[in-house]
N, C-alpha and C positions, 0 to 999 in steps of 0.2 A: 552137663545141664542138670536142675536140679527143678524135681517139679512144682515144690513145697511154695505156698504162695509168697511174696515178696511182703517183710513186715516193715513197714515204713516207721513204724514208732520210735526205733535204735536214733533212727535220721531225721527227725519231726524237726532237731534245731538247724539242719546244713539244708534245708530246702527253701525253695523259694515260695511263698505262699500268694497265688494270683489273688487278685483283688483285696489283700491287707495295702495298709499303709507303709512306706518304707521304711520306718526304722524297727518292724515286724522282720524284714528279710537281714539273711546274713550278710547278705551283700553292704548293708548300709553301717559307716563307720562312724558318720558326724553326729556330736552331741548338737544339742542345739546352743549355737551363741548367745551370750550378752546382747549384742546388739538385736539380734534376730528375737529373743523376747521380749525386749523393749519395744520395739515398733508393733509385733500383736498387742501388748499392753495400751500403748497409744490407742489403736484401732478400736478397741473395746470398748475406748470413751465416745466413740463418734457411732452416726446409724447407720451400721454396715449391712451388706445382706450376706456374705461370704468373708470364710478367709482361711487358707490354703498356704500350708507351708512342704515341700520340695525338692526334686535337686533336677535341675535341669540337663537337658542330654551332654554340655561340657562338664558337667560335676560343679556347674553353678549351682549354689543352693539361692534358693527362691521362697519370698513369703509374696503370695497373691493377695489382693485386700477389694472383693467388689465392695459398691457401695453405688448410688441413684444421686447422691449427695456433691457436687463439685467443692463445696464448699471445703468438705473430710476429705474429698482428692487433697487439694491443695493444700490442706495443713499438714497431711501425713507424709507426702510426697516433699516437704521441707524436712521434716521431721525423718526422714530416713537418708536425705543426704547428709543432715549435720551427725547423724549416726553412720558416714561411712556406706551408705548402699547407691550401686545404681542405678536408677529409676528410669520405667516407660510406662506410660499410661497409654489405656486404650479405651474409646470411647466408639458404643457402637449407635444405633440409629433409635432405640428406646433411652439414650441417654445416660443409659449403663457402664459404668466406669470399672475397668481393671487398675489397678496399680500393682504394679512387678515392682516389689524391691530386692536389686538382685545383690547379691555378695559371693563376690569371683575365689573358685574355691583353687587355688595353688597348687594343691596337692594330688588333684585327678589329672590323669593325662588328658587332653583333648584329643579327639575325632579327629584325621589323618584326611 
């Protein structure tokens, strides 16, 4: 054992960093897609209040898109299935709209 204090600096890029975004940790591999830029580009044109991109506990990667607006549900939630995503919208009792658009990632194992 050695008593000298432990210098993390050697290892700053192999750790994981709580509270970054993931494509800060080493863990994360996926560039971000064509498709998956296209639909925040969409978003951008409408009045959102949020928008979150992802990887869901299968190694789905996910772009979240809130918004107050059904109107921007609706057009973007077409707009990312003719882009290839699968879409759930969730609407809470303020009338607050999620849209999940998800894109099933092949490559991560799933959950056993």
């Amino acid at each position: 054992m050695h008593d000298e204090p432990l210098d993390l600096t050697d290892s700053k890029e192999k750790m994981w960093r709580e509270g970054k975004s993931e494509s800060y940790n080493t863990s994360s591999t996926h560039g971000m897609s064509d498709e998956r830029k296209e639909i925040i580009r969409r978003a951008l044109e409408f009045d959102i209040t949020d928008i979150r991109t992802y990887t869901g506990y299968r190694g789905d990667l996910l772009v979240q898109i809130t918004t107050m607006k059904s109107d921007a549900v609706k057009s973007l939630s077409e707009t990312a299935k003719n882009l290839g995503f699968e879409t759930t919208i969730q609407k809470d009792v303020l009338s607050i709209y999620k849209l999940f658009c998800i894109s099933p990632s092949s490559n991560i194992y799933e959950l056993k």
